[in-house]
N, C-alpha and C positions, 0 to 999 in steps of 0.2 A: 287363733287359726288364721293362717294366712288365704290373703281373699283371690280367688284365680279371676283371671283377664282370660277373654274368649279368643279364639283365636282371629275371629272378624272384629273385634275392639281391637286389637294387639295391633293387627294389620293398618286399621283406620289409624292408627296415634300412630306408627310409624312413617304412615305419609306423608298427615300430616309434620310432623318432624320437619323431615327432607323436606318439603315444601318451605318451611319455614327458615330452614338451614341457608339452603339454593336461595331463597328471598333476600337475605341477608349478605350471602356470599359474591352476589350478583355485581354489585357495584366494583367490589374487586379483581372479581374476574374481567369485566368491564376496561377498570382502568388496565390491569394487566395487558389485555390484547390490543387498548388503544394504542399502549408504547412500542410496539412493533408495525403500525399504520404509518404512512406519507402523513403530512399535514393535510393534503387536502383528502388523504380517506378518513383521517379522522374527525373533518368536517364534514363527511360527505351526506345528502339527505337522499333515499333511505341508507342508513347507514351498514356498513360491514358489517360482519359478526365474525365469519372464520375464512370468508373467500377474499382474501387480499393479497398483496407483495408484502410480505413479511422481510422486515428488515431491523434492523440493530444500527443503524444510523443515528439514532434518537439515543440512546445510550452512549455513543460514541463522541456525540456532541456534547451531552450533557459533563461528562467527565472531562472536555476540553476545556468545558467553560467554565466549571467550577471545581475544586480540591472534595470529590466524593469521601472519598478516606479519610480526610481530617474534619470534617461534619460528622463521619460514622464513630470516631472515633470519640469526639466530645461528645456524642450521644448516647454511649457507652460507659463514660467516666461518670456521667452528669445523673444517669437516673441509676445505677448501680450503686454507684456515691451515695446519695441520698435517701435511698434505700435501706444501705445497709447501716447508714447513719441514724438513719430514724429507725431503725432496731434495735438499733443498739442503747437509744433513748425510749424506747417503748415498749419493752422485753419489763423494764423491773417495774415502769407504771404499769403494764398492764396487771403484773404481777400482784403490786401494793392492792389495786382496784378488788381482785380476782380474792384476796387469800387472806386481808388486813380486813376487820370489818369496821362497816361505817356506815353509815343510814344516806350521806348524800353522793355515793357512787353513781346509783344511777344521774342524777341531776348533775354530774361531771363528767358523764358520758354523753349527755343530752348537751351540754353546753358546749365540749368540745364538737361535736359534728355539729352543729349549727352554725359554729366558726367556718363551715364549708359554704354555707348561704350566701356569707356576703360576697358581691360582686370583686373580682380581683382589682377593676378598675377604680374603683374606691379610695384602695393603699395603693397605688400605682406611684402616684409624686412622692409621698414618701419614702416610698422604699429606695424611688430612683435615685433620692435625693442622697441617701446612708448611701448608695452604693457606690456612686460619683464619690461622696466625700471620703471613704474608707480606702477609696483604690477596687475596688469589689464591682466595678460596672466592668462588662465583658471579660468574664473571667469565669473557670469551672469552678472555683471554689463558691463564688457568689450564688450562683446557682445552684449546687449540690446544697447552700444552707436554706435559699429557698425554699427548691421544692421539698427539700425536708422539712421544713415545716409545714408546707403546703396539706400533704398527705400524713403529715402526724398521727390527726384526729382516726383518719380513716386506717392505719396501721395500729394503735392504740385498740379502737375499739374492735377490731378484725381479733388482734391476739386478747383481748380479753376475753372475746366469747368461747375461744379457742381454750383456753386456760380454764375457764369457769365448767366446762367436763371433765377437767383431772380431780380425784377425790384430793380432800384435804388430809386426807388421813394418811397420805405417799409421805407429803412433806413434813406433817407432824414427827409423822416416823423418821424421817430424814435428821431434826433436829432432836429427835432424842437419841440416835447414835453421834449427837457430835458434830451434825453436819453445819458452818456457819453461812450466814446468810449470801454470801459468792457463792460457794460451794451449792448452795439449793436451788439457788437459780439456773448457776452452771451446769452442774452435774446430775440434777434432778428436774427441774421443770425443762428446761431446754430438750433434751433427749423426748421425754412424753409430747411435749407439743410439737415434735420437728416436724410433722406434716401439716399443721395448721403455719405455722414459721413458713416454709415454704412456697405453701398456697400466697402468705401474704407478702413474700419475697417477691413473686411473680408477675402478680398482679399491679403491685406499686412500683415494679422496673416497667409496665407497661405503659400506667398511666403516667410516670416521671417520661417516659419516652415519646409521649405523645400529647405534654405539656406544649401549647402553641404562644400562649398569652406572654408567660413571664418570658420565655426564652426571645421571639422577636422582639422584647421589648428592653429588656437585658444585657442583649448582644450587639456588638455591632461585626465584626468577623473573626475576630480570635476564638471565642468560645460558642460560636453560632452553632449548634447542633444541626440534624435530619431536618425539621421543622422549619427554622430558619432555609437550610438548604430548599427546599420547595418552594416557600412563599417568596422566593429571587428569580423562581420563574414568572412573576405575573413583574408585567411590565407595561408599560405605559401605550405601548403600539399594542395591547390587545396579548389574549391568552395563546399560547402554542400548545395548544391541548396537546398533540403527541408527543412532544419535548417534557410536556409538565406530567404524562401521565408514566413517562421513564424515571422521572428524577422521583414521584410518587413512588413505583413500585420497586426502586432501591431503596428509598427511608423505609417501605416497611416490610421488605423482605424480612432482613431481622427478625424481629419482633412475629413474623407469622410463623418465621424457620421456629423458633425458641418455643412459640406456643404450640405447636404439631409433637415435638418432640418433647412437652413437658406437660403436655396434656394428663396424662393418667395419675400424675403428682401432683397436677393441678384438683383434679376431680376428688382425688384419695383428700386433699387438704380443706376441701371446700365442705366436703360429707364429714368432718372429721367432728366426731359428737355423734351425729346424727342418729345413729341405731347404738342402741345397749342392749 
């Protein structure tokens, strides 16, 4: 029997919500309305909120001084890349994990996310070193093998949990008409999991997209993503908060546009299991 919420609980948790949402949201509304301030309202103490000269100067500059479009664009190749990279390595592991049996599954799932603990700064000179040596420093390919491994672990075990609600008794049936092992991954688990697929398509182009560490450290300006494009506003004579909070709220237009419009795909992938 399902348990009713009163209409004064219903009420309370919903403001709470919104309160928590708006607490969240705040900084970016924040940045947003700083990039339409003078530099000195964006310094100003007490500071603005909505009563100012709103201006697009700060935009206007920001695109003089720096190529916006070819930072948007290797920002786009680099965590989409990588993404769909590490799916396409992660789809049949997560599979073997999910449908093969074996007693140290979990203990290779514990092992792989733990590989997220260690500090990036760790492998840093090695990596640099392979990358200088290979041709692979400032470059999208470099990058896209990166963070593809970066996020493996967390794309691996996202589609495992996703897989481990499909019955095993789809794909048995699958292999007793005939189906071979492409063909079941293909044609049969891929279609059932495409909302958990999805959810974890979204999420690791978000966090591939707002990877700071490897990308300034990887780049020098050929393959410099959004990321790189920001942190060129901090300079040596001090921060231009409304310069840097324009060149901010074009890196992450993007990424907020995709998440508004892929929300309920996102939500449907994230639940997906969750009720039988």
């Amino acid at each position: 029997m399902a348990r009713t919420i009163s209409p004064s609980r219903k009420t309370v948790i919903t403001i709470l919500a919104w309160a928590i949402g708006l607490m969240m949201f705040f900084p970016i509304l924040w940045t947003i309305l700083t990039s339409f301030k003078t530099e000195a309202e964006a310094i100003a103490s007490p500071p603005f909120f909505i009563a100012f000269e709103w201006t697009l100067e700060n935009y206007f500059e920001v695109q003089a001084r720096s190529n916006y479009f070819r930072h948007f664009a290797n920002s786009v190749v680099i965590s989409f890349g990588s993404t769909i990279l590490g799916l396409l390595i992660a789809i049949p592991g997560a599979w073997a994990m999910a449908f093969v049996p074996g007693k140290r599954t979990n203990n290779l799932l514990v092992w792989m996310l733990s590989t997220k603990m260690l500090p990036p700064v760790g492998v840093l000179i090695p990596i640099y070193l392979i990358f200088r040596d290979t041709g692979l420093l400032d470059t999208r390919t470099g990058l896209v093998i990166v963070l593809t491994l970066i996020n493996l672990p967390i794309i691996i075990w996202m589609l495992y949990t996703y897989f481990k609600e499909i019955p095993g008794e789809i794909l048995e049936a699958a292999r007793m008409d005939g189906a071979t092992l492409r063909a079941e991954i293909i044609h049969v688990l891929t279609p059932m999991a495409l909302p958990g697929i999805a959810s974890t398509l979204l999420l690791n182009v978000i966090l591939a997209w707002n990877e700071a560490f490897w990308t300034l450290n990887l780049t020098a300006a050929k393959a410099a993503p959004l990321t790189a494009f920001i942190a060129s506003y901090s300079s040596p004579e001090g921060l231009f908060y409304a310069k840097l909070s324009a060149a901010s709220t074009m890196a992450i237009a993007p990424i907020l546009i995709l998440g508004w419009f892929s929300q309920k795909q996102l939500v449907r992938g994230l639940t997906f299991g969750a009720v039988k």
